[in-house]
TORZAMAR-10070 format. One record per residue: residue number from 0; z, y, x of N, C-alpha, C, CB in turn. Coordinates in nm, 4 decimals, decimal comma. Glycine has a CB too. Layout:
BEGIN
> k_n.c3_n.c2_n.c1_ca.c3_ca.c2_ca.c1_c.c3_c.c2_c.c1_cb.c3_cb.c2_cb.c1
> NUM_Z_Y_X_Z_Y_X_Z_Y_X_Z_Y_X
...
END
This chain:
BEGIN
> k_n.c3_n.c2_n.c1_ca.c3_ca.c2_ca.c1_c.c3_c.c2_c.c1_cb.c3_cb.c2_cb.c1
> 0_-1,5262_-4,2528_6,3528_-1,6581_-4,2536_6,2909_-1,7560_-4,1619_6,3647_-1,6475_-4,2115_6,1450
> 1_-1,7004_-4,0971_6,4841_-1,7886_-3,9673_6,5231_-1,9100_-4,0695_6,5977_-1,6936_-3,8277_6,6493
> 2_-1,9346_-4,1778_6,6385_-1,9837_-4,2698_6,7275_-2,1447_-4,2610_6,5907_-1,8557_-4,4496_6,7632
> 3_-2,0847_-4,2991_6,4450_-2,1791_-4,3113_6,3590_-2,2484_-4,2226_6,3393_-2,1494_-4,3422_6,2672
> 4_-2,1790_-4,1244_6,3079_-2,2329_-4,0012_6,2626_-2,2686_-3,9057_6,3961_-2,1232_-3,9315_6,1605
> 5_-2,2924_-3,9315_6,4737_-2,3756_-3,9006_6,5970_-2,5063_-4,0107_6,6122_-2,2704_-3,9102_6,7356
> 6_-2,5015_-4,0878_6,5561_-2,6100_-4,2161_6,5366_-2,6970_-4,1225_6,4887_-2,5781_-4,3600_6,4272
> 7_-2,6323_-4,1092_6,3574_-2,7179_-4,0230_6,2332_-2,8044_-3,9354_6,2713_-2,6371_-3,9398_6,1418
> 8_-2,7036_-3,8199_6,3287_-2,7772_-3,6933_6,3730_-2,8952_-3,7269_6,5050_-2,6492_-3,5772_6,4282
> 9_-2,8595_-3,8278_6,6017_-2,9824_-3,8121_6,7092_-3,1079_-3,9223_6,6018_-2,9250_-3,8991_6,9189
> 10_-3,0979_-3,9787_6,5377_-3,1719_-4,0438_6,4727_-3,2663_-3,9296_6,4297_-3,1032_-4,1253_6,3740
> 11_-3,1765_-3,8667_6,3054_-3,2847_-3,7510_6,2600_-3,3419_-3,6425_6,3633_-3,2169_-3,6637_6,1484
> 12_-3,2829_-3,6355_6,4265_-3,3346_-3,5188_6,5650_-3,4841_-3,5847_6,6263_-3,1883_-3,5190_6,7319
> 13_-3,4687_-3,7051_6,6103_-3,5844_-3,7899_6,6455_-3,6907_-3,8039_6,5774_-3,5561_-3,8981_6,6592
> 14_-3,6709_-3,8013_6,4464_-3,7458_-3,7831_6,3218_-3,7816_-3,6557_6,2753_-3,6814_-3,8358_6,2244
> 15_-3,7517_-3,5650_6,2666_-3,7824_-3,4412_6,3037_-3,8560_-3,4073_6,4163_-3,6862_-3,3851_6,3110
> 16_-3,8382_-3,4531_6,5285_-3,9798_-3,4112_6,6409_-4,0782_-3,4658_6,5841_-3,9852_-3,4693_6,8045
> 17_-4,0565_-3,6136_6,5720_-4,1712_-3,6772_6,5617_-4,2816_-3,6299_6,4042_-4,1155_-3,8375_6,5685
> 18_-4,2416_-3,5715_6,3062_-4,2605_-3,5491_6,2062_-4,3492_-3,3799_6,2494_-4,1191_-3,5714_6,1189
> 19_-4,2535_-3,3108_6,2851_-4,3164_-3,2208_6,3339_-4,4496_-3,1960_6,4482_-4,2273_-3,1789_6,3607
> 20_-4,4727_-3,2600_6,4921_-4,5555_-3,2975_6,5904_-4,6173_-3,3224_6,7312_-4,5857_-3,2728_6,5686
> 21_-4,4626_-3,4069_6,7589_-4,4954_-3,4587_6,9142_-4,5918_-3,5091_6,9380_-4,4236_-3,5435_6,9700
> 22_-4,6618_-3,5478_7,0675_-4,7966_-3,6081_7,1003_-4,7072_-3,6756_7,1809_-4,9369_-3,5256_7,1598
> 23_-4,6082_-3,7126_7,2377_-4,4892_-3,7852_7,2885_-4,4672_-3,8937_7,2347_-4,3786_-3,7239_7,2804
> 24_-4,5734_-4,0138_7,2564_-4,4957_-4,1502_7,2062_-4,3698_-4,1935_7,2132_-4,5378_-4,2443_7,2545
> 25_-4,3216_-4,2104_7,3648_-4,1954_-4,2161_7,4152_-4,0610_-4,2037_7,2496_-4,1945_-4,0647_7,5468
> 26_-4,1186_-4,1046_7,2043_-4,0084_-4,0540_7,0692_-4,0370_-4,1377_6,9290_-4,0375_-3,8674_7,0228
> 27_-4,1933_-4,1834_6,9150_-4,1570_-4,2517_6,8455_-4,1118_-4,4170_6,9111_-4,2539_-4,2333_6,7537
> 28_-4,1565_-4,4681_6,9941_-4,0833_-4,5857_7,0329_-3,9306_-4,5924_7,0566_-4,1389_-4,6244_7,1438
> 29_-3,8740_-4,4670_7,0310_-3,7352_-4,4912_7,0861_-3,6709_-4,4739_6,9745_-3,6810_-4,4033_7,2008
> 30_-3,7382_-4,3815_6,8209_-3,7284_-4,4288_6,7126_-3,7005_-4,5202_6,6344_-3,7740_-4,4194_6,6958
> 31_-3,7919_-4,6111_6,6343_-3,8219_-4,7574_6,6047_-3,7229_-4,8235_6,6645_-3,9549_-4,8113_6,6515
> 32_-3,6433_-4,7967_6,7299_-3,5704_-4,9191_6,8618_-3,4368_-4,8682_6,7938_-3,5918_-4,8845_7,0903
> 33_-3,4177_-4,7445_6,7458_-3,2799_-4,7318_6,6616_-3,2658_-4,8146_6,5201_-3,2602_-4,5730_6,6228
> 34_-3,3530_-4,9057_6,4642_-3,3562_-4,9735_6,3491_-3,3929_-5,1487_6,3951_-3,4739_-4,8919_6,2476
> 35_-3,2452_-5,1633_6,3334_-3,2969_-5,3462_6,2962_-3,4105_-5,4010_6,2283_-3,2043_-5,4162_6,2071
> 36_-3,4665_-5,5084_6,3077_-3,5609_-5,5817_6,2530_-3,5326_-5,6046_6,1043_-3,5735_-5,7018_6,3271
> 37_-3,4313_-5,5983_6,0724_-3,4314_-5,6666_5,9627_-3,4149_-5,5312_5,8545_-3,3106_-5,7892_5,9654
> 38_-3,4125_-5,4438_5,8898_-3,3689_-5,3228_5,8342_-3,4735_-5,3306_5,6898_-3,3920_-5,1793_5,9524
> 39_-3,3355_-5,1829_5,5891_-3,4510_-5,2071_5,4560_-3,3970_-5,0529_5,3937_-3,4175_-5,3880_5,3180
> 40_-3,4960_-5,0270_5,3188_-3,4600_-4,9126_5,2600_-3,5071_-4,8915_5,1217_-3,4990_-4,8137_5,3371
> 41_-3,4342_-4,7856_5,0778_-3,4656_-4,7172_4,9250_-3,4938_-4,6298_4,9483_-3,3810_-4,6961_4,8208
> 42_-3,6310_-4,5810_4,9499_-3,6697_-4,4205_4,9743_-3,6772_-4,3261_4,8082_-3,8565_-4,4188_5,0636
> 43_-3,6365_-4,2319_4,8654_-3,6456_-4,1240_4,7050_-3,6886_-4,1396_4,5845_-3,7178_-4,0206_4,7069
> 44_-3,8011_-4,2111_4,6066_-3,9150_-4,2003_4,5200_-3,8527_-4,3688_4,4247_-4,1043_-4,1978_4,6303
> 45_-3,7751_-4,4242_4,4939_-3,7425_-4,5516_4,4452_-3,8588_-4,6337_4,4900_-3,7177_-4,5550_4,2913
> 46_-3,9094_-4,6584_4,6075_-3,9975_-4,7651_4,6859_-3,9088_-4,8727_4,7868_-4,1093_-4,6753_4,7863
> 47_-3,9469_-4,9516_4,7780_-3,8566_-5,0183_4,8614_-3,9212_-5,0830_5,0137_-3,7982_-5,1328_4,7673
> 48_-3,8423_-5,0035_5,1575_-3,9436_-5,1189_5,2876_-3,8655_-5,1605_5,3385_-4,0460_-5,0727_5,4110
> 49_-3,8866_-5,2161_5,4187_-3,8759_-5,3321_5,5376_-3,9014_-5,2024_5,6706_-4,0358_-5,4940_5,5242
> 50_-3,8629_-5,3036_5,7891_-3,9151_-5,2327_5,9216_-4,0325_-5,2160_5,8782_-3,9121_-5,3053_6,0637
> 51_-4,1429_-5,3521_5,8986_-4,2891_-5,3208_5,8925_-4,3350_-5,1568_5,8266_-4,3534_-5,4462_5,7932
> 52_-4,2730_-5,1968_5,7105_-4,2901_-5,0453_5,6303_-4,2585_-4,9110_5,6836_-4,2072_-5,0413_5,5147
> 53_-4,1654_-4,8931_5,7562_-4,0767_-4,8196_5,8238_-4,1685_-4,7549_5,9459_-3,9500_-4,9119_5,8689
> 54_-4,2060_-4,8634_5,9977_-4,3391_-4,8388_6,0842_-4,4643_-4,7867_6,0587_-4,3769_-4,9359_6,1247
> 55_-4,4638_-4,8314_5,9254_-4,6213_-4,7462_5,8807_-4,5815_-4,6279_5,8489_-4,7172_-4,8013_5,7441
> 56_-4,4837_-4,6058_5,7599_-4,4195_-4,4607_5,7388_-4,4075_-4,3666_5,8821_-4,2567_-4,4842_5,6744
> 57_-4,3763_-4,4035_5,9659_-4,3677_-4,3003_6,0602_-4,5152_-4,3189_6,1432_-4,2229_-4,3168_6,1567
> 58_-4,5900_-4,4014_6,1447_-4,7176_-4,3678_6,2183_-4,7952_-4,2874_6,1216_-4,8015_-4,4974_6,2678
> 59_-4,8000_-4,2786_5,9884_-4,8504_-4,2157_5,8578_-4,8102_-4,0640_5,9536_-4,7501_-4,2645_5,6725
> 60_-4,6964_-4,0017_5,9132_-4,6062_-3,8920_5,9070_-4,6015_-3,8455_6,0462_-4,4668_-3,9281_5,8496
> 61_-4,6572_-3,8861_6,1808_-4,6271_-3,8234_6,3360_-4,7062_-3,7284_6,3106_-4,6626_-3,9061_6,4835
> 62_-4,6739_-3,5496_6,3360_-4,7299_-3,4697_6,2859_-4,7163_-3,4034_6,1912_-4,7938_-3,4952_6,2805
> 63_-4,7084_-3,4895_6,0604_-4,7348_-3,4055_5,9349_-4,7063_-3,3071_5,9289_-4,6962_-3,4327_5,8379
> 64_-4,5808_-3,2524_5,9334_-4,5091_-3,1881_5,8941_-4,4479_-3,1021_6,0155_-4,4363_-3,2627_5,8190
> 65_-4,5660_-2,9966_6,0210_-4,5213_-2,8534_6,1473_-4,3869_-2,7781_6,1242_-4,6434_-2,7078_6,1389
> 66_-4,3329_-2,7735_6,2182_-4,2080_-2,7096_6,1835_-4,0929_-2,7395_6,1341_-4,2237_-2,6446_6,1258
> 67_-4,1263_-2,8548_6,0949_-3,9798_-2,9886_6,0598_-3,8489_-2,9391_6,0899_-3,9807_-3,1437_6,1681
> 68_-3,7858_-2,8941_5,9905_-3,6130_-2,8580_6,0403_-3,5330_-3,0124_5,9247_-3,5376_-2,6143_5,9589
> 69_-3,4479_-3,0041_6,0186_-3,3287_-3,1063_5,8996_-3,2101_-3,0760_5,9645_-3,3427_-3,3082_5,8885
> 70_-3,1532_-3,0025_5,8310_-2,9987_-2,9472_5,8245_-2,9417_-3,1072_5,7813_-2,9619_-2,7925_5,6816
> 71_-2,7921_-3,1261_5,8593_-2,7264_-3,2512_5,7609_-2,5746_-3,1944_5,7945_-2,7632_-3,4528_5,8191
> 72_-2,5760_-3,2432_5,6669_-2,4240_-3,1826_5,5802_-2,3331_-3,3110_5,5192_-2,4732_-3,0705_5,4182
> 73_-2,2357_-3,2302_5,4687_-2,1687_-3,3255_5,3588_-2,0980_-3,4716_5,4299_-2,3018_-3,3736_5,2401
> 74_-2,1083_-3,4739_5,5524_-2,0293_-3,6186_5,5892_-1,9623_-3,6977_5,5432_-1,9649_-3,6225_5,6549
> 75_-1,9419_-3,8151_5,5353_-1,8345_-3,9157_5,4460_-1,8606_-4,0635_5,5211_-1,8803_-3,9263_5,2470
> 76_-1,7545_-4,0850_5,5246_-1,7007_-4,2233_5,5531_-1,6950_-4,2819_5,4898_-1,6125_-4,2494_5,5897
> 77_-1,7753_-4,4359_5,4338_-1,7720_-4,5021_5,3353_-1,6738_-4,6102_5,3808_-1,9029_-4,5385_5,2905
> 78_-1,7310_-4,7081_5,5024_-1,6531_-4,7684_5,5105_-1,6467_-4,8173_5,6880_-1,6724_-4,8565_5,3991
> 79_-1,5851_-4,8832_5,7486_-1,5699_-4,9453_5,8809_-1,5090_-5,0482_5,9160_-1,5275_-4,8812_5,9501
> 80_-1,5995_-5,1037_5,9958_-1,5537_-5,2293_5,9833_-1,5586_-5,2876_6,1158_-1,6263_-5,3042_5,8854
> 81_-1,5463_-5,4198_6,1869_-1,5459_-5,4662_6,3415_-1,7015_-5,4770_6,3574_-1,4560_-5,6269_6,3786
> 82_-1,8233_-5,4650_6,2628_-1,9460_-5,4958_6,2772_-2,0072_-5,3634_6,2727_-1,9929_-5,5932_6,1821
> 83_-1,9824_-5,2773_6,2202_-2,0642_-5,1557_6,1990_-2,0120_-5,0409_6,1051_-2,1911_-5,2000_6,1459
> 84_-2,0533_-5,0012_5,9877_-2,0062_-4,9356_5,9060_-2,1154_-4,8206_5,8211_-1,8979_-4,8852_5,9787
> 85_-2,0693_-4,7631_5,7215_-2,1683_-4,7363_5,6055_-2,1016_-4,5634_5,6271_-2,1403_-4,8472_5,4178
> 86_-2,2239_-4,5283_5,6285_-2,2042_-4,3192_5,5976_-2,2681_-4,2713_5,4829_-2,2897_-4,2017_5,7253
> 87_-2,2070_-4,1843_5,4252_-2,2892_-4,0679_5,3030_-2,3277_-3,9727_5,3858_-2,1911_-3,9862_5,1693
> 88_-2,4516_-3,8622_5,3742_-2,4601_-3,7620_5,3999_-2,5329_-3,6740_5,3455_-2,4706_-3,7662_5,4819
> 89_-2,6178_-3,5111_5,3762_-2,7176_-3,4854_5,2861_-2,7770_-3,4479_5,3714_-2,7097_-3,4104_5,1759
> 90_-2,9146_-3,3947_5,3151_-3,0458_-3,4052_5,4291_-3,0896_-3,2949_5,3506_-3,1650_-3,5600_5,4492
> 91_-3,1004_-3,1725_5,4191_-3,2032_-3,0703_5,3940_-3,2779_-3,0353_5,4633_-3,1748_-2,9787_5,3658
> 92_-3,4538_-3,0235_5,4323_-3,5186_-3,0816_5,4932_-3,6473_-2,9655_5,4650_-3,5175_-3,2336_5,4556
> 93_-3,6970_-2,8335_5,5281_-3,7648_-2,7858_5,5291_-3,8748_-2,7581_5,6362_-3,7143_-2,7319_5,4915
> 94_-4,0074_-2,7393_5,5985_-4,1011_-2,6838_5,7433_-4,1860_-2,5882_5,7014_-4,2028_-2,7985_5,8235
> 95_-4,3235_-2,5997_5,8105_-4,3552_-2,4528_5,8040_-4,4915_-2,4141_5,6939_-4,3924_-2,4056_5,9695
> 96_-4,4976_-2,5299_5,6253_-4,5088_-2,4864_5,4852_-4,4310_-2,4703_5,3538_-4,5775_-2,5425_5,4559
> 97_-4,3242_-2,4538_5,3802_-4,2616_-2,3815_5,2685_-4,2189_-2,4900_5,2128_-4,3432_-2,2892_5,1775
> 98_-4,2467_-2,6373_5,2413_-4,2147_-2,7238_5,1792_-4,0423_-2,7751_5,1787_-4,3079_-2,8076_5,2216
> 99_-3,9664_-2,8020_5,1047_-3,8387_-2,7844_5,0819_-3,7836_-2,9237_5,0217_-3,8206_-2,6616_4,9922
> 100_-3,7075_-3,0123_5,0935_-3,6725_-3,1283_5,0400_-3,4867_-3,1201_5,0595_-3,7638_-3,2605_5,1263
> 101_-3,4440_-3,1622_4,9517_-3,3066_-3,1857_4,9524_-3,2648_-3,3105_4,9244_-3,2468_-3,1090_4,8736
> 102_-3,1840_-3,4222_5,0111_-3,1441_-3,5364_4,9634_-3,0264_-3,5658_4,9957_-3,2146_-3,6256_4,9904
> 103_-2,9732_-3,6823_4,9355_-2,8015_-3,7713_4,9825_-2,8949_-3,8773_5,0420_-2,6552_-3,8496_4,8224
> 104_-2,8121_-3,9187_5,1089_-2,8472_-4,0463_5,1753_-2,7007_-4,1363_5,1984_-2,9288_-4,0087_5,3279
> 105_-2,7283_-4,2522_5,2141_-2,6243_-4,3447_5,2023_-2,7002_-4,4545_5,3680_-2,6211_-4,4330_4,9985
> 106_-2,5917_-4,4951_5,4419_-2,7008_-4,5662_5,5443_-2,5664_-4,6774_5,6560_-2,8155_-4,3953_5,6686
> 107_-2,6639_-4,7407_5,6251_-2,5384_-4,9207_5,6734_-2,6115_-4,9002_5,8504_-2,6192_-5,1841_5,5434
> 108_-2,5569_-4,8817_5,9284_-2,5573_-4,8950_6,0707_-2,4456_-5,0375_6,1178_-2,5033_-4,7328_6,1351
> 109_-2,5223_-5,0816_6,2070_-2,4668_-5,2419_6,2524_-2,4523_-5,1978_6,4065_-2,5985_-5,4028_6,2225
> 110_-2,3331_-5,2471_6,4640_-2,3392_-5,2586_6,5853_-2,3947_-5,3350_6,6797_-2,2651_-5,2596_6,6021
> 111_-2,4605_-5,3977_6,7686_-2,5230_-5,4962_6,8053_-2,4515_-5,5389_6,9332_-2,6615_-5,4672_6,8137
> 112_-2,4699_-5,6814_6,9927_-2,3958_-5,7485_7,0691_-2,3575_-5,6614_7,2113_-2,4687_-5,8781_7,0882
> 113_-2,4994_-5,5249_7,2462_-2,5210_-5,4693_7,3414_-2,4080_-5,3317_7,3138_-2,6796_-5,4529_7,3566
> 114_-2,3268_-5,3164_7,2074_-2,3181_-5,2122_7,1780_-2,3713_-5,1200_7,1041_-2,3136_-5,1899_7,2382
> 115_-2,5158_-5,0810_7,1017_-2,5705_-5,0124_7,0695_-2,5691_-5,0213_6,9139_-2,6662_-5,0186_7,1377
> 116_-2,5737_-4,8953_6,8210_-2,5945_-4,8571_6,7044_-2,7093_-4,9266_6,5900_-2,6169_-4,7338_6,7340
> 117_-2,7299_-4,9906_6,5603_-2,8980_-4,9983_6,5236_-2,7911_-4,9500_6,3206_-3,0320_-5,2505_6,5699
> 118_-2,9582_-4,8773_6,2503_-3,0114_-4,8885_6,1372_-2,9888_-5,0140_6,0528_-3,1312_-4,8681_6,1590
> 119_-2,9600_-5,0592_5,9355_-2,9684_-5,1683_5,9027_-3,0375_-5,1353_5,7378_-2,8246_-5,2429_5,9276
> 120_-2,9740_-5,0223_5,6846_-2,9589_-4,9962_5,5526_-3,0096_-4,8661_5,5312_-2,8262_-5,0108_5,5083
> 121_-3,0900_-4,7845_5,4702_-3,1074_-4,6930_5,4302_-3,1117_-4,6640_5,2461_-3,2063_-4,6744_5,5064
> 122_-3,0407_-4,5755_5,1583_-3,0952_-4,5086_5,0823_-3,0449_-4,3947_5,0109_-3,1308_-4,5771_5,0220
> 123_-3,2180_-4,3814_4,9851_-3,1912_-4,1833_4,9755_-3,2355_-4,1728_4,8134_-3,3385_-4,0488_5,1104
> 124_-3,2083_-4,0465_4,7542_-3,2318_-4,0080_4,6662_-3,2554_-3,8756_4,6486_-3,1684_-4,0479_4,6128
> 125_-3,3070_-3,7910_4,6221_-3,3455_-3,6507_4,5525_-3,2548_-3,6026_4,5035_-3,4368_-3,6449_4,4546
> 126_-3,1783_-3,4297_4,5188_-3,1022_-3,3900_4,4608_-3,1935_-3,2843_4,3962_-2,9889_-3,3650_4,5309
END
């Protein structure tokens, strides 16, 4: 599973620059390229997107958030399979306003014909 859960972590490492405030497109296009077209999510708040969405969310958010740290913890193996496979993890998520987010996340990664990792499934919830 270390293949997944190395997915995970450069994913968020990516999301975290970009959140924090690269002027480095390069990071968010290489972002975006870690998630299936078809990808979908449950964000915290109980909203539900699509890529499209996914896309507005991070062109919204490049910046926002100076100082962007994300601790991830808690690892778990849900399941694996010859196509991909499903991780638990938690996301603590502070910057340099004091602002303080704690979540689980649950997230379906697909392997693709190239090998490569893609996103398929995301959802998170608030602890």
């Amino acid at each position: 599973m270390n293949d997944y859960f190395a997915e995970v972590s450069h994913t968020l490492a990516d999301i975290e620059q970009w959140f924090a405030g690269t002027d480095d497109r390069k990071v968010l296009t290489r972002l975006l390229a870690r998630f299936s077209p078809q990808f979908s999510m449950i964000t915290p708040n109980g909203d539900a997107l699509d890529f499209a969405g996914l896309q507005a969310l991070f062109e919204k958010l490049g910046g926002a958030r100076p100082g962007l740290r994300i601790e991830l913890s808690e690892w778990h193996s849900i399941d694996r399979h010859a196509d991909g496979a499903s991780v638990s993890y938690r996301e603590l998520q502070s910057d340099a306003s004091g602002v303080l987010n704690d979540r689980r996340a649950t997230a379906v990664l697909e392997r693709q014909a190239s090998g490569a990792l893609a996103w398929r499934h995301l959802h998170e919830t608030f602890c």
